[in-house]
C-alpha positions in Angstrom: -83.3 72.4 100.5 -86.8 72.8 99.3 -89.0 70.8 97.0 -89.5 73.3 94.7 -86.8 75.8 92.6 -87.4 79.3 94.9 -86.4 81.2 91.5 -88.0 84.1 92.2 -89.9 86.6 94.6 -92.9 86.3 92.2 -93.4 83.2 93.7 -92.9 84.1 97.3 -95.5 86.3 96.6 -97.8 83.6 94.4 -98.1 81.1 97.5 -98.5 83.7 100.2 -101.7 84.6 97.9 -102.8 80.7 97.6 -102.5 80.8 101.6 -104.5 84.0 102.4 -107.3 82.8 99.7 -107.6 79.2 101.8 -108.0 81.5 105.0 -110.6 84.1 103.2 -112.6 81.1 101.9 -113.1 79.8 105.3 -111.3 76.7 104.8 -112.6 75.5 101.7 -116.4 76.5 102.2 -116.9 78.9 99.3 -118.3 77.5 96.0 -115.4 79.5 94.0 -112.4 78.2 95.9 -112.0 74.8 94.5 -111.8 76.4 91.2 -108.7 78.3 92.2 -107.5 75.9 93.6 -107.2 73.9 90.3 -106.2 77.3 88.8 -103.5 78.3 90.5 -102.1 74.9 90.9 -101.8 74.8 87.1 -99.9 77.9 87.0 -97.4 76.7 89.7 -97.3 73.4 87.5 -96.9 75.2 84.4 -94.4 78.0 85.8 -92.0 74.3 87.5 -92.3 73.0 83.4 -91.0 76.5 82.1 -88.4 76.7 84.6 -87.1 72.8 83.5 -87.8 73.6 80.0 -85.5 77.0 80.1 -82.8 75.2 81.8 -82.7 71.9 79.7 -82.7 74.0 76.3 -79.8 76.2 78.2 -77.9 73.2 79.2 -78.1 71.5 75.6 -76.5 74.4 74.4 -73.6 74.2 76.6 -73.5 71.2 76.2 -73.2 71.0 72.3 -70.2 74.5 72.5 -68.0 72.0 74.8 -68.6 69.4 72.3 -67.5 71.4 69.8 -64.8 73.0 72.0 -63.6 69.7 72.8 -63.6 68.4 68.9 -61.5 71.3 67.8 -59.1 70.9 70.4 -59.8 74.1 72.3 -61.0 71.9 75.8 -59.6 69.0 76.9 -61.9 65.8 77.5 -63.1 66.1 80.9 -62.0 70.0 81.0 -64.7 71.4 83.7 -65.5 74.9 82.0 -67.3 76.1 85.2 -63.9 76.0 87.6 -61.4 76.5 84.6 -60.5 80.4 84.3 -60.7 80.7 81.0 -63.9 79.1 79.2 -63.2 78.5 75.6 -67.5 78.2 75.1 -68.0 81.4 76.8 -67.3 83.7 73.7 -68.9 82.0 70.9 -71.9 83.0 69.4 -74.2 80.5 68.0 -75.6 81.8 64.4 -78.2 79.8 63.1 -79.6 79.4 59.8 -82.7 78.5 58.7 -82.7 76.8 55.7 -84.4 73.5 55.3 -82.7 72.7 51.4 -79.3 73.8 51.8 -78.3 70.6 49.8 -80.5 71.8 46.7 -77.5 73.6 44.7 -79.4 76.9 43.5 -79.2 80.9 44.1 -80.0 80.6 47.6 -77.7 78.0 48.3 -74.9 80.2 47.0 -75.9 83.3 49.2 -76.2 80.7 52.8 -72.5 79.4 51.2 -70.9 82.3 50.8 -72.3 84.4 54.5 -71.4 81.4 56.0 -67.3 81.4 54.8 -67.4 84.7 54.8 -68.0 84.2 58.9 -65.5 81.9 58.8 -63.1 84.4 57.8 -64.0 87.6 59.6 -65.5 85.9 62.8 -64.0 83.2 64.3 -66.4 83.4 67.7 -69.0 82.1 65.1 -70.0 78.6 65.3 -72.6 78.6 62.0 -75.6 75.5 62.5 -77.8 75.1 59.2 -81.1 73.6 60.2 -81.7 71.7 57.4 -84.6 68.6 56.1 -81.8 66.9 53.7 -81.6 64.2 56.4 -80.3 61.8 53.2 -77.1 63.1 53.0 -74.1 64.1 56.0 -72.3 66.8 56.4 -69.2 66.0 54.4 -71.3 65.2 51.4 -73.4 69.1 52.0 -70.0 70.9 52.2 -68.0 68.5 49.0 -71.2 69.6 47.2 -70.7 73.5 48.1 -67.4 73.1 47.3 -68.1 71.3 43.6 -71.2 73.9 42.4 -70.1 77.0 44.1 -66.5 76.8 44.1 -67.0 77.9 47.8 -64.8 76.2 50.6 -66.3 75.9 54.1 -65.0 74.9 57.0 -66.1 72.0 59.3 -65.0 72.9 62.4 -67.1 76.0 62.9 -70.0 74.4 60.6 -72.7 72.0 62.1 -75.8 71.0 60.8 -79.2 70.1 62.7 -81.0 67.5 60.3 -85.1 68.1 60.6 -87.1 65.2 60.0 -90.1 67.0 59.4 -89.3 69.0 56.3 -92.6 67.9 54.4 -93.8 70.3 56.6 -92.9 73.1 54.4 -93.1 70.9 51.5 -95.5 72.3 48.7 -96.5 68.3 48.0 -98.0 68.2 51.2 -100.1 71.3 50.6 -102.0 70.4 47.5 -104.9 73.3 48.7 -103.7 76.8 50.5 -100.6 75.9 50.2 -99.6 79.5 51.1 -100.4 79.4 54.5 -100.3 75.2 54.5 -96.4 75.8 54.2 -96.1 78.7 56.5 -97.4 77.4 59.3 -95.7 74.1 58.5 -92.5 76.3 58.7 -93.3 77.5 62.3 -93.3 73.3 63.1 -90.2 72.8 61.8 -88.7 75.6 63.5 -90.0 74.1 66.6 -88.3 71.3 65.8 -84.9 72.5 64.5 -84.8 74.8 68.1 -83.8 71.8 69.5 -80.5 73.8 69.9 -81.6 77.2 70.1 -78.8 79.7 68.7 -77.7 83.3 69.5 -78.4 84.6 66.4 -81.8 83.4 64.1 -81.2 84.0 60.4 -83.7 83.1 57.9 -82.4 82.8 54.6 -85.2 80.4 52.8 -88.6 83.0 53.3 -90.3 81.4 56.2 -91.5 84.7 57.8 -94.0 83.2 60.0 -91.0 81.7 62.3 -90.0 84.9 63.3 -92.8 85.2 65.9 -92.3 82.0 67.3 -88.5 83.2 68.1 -89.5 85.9 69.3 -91.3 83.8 72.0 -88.1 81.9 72.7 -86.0 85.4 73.2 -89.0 86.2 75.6 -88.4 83.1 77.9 -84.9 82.6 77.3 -82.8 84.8 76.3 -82.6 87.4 73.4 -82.4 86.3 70.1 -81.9 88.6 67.5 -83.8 87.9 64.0 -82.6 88.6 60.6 -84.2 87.7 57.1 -82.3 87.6 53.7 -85.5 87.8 51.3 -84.9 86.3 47.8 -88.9 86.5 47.0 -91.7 87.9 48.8 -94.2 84.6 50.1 -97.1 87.0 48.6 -96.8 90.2 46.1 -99.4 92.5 44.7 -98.3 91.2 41.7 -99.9 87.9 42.8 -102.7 89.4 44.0 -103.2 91.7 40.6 -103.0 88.3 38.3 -105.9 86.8 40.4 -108.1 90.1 40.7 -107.6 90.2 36.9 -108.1 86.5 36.5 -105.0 85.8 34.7 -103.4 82.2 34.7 -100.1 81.1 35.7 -98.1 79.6 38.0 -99.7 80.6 41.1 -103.3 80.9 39.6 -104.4 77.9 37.7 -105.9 78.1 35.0 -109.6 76.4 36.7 -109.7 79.4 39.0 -109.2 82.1 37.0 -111.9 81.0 34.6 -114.1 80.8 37.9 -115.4 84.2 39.3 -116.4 83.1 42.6 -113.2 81.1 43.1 -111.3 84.3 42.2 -113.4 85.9 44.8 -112.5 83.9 47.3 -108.9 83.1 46.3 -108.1 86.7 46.3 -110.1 87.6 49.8 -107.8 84.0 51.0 -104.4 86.0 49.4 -105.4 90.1 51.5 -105.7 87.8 54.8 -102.8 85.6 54.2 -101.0 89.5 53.2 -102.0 90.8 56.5 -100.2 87.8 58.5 -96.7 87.6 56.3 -96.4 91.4 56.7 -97.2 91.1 60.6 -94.7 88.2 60.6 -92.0 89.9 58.4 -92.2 93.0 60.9 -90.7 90.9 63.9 -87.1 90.4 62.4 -84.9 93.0 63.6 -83.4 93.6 60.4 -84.4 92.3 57.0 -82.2 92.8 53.6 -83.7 91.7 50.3 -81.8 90.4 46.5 -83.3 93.3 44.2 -85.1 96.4 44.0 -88.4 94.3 42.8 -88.2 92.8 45.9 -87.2 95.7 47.8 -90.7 97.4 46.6 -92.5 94.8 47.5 -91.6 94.0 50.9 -91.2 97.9 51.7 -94.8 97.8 51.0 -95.9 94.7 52.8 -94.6 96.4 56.1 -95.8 99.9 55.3 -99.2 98.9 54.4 -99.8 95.9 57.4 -102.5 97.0 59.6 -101.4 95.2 62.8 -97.6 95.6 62.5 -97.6 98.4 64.4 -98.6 96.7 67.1 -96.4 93.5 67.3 -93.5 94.9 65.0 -90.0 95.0 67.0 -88.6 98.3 67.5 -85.8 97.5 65.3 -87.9 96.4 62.3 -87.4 98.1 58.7 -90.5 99.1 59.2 -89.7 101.8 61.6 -87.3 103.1 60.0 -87.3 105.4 56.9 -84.5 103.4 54.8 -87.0 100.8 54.5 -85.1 97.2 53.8 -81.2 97.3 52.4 -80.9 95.5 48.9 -77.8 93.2 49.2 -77.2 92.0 46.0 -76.6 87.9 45.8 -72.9 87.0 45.5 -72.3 86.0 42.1 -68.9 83.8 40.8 -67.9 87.2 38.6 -64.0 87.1 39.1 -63.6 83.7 37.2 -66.1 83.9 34.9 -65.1 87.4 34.0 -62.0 85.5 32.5 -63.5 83.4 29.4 -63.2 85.2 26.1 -66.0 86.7 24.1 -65.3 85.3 21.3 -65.2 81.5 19.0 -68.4 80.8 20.9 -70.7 78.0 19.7 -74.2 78.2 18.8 -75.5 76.9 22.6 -78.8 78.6 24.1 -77.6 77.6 27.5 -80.2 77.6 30.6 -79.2 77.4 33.9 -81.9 77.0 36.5 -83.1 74.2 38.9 -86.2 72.5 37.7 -88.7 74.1 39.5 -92.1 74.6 38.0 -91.7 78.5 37.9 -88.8 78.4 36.1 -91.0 77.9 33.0 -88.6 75.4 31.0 -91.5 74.8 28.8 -91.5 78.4 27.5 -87.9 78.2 26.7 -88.6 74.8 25.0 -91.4 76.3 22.8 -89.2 79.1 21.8 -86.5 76.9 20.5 -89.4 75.1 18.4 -90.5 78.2 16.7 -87.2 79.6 16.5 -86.2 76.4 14.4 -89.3 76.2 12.3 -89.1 79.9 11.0 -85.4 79.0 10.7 -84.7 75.6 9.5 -81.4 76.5 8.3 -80.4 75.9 12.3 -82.0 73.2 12.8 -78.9 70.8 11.9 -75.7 71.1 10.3 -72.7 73.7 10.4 -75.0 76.7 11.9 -77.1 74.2 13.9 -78.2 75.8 17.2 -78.6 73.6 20.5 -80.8 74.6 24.1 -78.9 73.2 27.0 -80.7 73.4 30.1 -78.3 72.6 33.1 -80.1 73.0 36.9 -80.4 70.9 40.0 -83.1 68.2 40.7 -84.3 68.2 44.7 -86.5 65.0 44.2 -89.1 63.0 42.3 -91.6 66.2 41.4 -88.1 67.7 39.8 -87.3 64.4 37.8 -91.1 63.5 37.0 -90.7 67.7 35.4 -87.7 66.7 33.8 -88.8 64.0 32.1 -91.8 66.2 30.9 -89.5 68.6 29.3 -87.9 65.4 27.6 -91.2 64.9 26.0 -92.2 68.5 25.3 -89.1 68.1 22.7 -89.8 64.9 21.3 -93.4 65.9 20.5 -92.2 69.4 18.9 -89.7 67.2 17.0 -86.8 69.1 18.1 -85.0 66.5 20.7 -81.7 66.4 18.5 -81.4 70.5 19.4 -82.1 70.4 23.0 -80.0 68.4 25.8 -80.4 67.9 30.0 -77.4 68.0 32.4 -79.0 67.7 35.6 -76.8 68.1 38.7 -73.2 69.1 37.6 -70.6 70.2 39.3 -69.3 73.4 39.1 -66.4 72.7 36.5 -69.1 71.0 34.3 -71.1 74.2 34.5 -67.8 76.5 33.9 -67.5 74.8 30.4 -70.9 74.9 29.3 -70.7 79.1 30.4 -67.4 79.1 28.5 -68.7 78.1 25.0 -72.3 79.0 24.6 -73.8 81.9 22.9 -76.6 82.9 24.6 -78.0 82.6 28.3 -82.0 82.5 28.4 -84.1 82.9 31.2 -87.8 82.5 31.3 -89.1 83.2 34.9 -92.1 85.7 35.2 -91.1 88.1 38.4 -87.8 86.6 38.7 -86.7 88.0 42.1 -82.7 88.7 41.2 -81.5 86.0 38.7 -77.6 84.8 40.0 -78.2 82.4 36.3 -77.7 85.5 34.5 -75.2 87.4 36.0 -73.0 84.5 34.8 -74.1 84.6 31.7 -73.0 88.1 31.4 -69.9 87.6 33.4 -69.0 84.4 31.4 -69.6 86.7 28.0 -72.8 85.6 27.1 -75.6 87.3 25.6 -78.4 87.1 28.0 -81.8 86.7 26.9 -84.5 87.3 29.8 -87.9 87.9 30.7 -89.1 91.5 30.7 -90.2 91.3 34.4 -88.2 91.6 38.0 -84.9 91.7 39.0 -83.9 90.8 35.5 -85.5 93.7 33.9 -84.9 96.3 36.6 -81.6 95.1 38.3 -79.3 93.0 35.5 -79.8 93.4 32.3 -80.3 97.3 31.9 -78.2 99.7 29.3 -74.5 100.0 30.1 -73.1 103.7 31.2 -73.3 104.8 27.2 -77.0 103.8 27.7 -76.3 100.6 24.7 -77.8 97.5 25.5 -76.0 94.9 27.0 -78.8 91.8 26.4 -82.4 91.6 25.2 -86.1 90.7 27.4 -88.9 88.9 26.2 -92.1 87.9 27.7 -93.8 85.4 25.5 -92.1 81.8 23.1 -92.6 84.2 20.0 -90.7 87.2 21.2 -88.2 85.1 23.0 -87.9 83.5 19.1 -87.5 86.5 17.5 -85.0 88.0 20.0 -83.1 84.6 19.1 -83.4 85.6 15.3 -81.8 88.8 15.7 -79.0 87.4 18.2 -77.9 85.0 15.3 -78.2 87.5 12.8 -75.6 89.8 14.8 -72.2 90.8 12.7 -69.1 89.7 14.2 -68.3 93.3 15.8 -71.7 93.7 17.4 -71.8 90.4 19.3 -68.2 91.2 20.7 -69.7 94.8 21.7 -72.9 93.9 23.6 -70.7 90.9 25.2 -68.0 93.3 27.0 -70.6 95.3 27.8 -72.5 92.5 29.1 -69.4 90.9 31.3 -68.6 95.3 32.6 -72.4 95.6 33.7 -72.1 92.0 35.6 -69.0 93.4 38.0 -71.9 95.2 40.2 -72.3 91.7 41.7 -69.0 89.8 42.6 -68.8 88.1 46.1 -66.5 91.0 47.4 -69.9 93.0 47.1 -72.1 91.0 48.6 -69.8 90.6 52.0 -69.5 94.7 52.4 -73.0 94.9 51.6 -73.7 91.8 54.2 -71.4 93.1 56.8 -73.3 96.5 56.8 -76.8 95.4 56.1 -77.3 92.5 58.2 -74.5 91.4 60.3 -73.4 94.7 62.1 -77.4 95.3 62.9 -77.5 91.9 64.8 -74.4 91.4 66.9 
């Protein structure tokens, strides 16, 4: 037995070298030869750390497949799987997905939900491992919660979950300043972290691009790992890039910058450099499928337009191919929603959206003021009319935003009209769709909006903002080419569109609602898993 794992003839070859260089150095005399000495010695070093490295990551994953082998009472405690004929770990496939708040109850969630039980179904070799940073909750309390807002049953014995203590990494808190690039590179830590168990299969369903070249790495040493991206919204767009060229405030270009032209300047020279590294990121994954054509457009151009991903894309990429990325529409809950009646709604502006700061709940708020002081008659009594805002809180910023909103109302004098459910379940959520009137949505560049497919599919009149996936995707003109909901950009056009909502007769409301709930059967879940199977999954297994 030697000292030292003889893996290879490589290094056979790498000491015979060391041996002839300590004879044509005349034992040591030359000046240079100490220096190779400490170099090559550092590369045998280095090479004996790979080889442990490689075969403790391969033995963890053994290791965890005849744990779960073992739990589901396919191996026997104390089964040996390497003299046994028939290995119950040797056909699964470890799919993993990256998705550091699968807890948080939004769009996203529903899309990592629904792939995953649709795995469950079609592909019991699967064993599905969310990495995820919601290290405050377990695993029966991720999957009851799945189950409650999605109405989506999972299964536990082919679901795990890696819990990543590091998830401030990719945290936007933590990134105060570039926060771009602060919470990409941040990803690629916490993907170092979560490959504690390294899978088969790499899916990213959250946007953290700049992982994919790290995995790469890993199929390099290890073994190959296919990478595949479900992009809800693009890290970076031109859009972005066109708001701070033209010095326009928003959400992602405060108002202190754009009134600043050198710190334009160098914010937009920071936002072409950050461009160039997403789209040389993006064009490692081996297949990539985006929400909506707004996306679709964007991220087709990202990988057409990179100047070095050419040189580091993999051969499978979108990029070298001429369909350019698949648009999988998100799965939406159309077949029970479809079921509520059109009609005896109340007069309920319902929003349904987690309180994140681009969801522009203030706009919606400020709409509802104006619509009630150019219409007092709603402000109380018979014809009163009430915003509801229902969405998910992920932590402290989300409360500390909701509490904001809470204010927003009192100081507009219109808190009697407007009420918060944070956090309901799904059946909570099923009412509220059931009886309102109207479903509003105020995002700017809203990559696909799930929200407002079930408005439409619940039978309410969707009211949305004339940008994105709701303008180019949702809410367009039915197959007669009437209307089936109404866009607006800024609080007085989203009032007036309320105005002429409420003025509606009888027989027009019930119209533009069944045309509303036909144009929302282009997204049921059905879709989404043809659409999945033949965009994504076929491509990687």
């Amino acid at each position: 037995m030697t000292w030292f794992p003889v893996e290879s003839l490589g290094t056979l070859i790498f000491l015979e070298w060391l041996v002839h260089g300590v004879q044509s150095f005349s034992m040591g005399t030359h000046p240079i030869f100490p220096h190779l000495i400490v170099l090559s010695l550092t590369i045998l070093i280095g090479y004996f750390r790979l080889q442990g490295w490689k075969k403790r990551t391969i033995t963890r994953r053994n290791q965890f497949l005849r744990e779960v082998a073992t739990e589901n009472g396919e191996l026997s405690p104390g089964q040996n799987t390497t003299t046994d004929r028939k290995d119950p770990t040797q056909d699964k496939t470890i799919v993993g997905f990256f998705h550091p708040y699968c807890n948080a109850g939004g769009g996203g969630e529903r899309v990592l939900w629904t792939a995953i039980a649709y795995l469950q179904r079609t592909a019991p070799n699967v064993v599905s491992v969310v990495y995820t940073g919601d290290t405050d909750v377990s695993k029966e309390e991720i999957i009851s919660k799945a189950q409650a807002r999605f109405n989506i049953t999972l299964n536990p014995k082919s679901l795990f979950f890696v819990f990543l203590k590091n998830r401030r990494f990719v945290d936007a808190s933590s990134w105060p300043r570039f926060t771009l690039i602060g919470q990409s590179l941040g990803s690629v830590g916490l993907a170092l972290e979560a490959m504690s168990l390294v899978p088969d299969v790499y899916l990213d369903t959250m946007g953290y691009a700049f992982t994919f070249p790290f995995i790469s790495l890993l199929s390099y040493f290890l073994f190959p790992i296919p990478i595949g991206a479900y992009v809800h919204y693009p890290t970076i767009s031109t859009d972005m890039l066109e708001r701070v060229q033209s010095r326009k405030a928003g959400h992602t270009n405060t108002g202190e910058v754009a009134s600043s032209r050198w710190k334009s300047t160098a914010k937009l020279i920071y936002y072409h450099i950050f461009a160039q590294m997403y789209s040389a990121c993006l064009s490692r994954a081996d297949t990539i499928v985006v929400n909506s054509s707004w996306t679709k457009n964007h991220i087709d151009h990202l990988l057409t337009t990179g100047k070095f991903n050419s040189l580091v894309r993999s051969p499978k990429s979108p990029a070298a191919s001429s369909e350019g990325v698949r648009i999988v529409y998100p799965p939406c809950d159309v077949t029970n929603l479809e079921q509520f009646s059109p009609e005896n709604r109340e007069m309920i502006v319902l929003s349904i959206a987690q309180f994140r700061p681009e969801k522009e709940h203030s706009k919606q708020i400020a709409a509802m003021h104006l619509f009630l002081e150019a219409n007092p008659k709603y402000r109380s009594g018979e014809k009163v009319v009430r915003l509801v805002l229902v969405g998910s809180s992920r932590d402290a910023g989300d409360e500390a935003r909701i509490e904001e909103l809470r204010k927003q109302a009192s100081s507009l004098g219109i808190q009697d009209n407007v009420s918060f459910i944070v956090n309901a379940p799904f059946q909570t959520l099923a009412t509220w769709l059931r009886k309102s009137s109207v479903g509003i949505s105020t995002m700017v560049d809203e990559h696909f909006g799930i929200n407002i497919v079930e408005y439409m599919a619940a039978g309410l009149i969707p009211l949305v903002h004339a940008s994105g996936g709701p303008l180019n995707d949702i809410v367009v003109p039915s197959e007669s080419g009437e209307p089936t909901g109404y866009h607006a950009t800024t609080p007085e056009s989203y009032s007036k569109a309320l105005e002429r909502i409420f003025a509606m007769s009888a027989e027009e409301e019930k119209d533009m609602r069944l045309r509303a709930k036909a144009g929302a059967k282009r997204f049921g879940a059905q879709e989404f898993e043809k659409s999945w199977e033949d965009g994504i999954w076929k491509k990687l297994i």
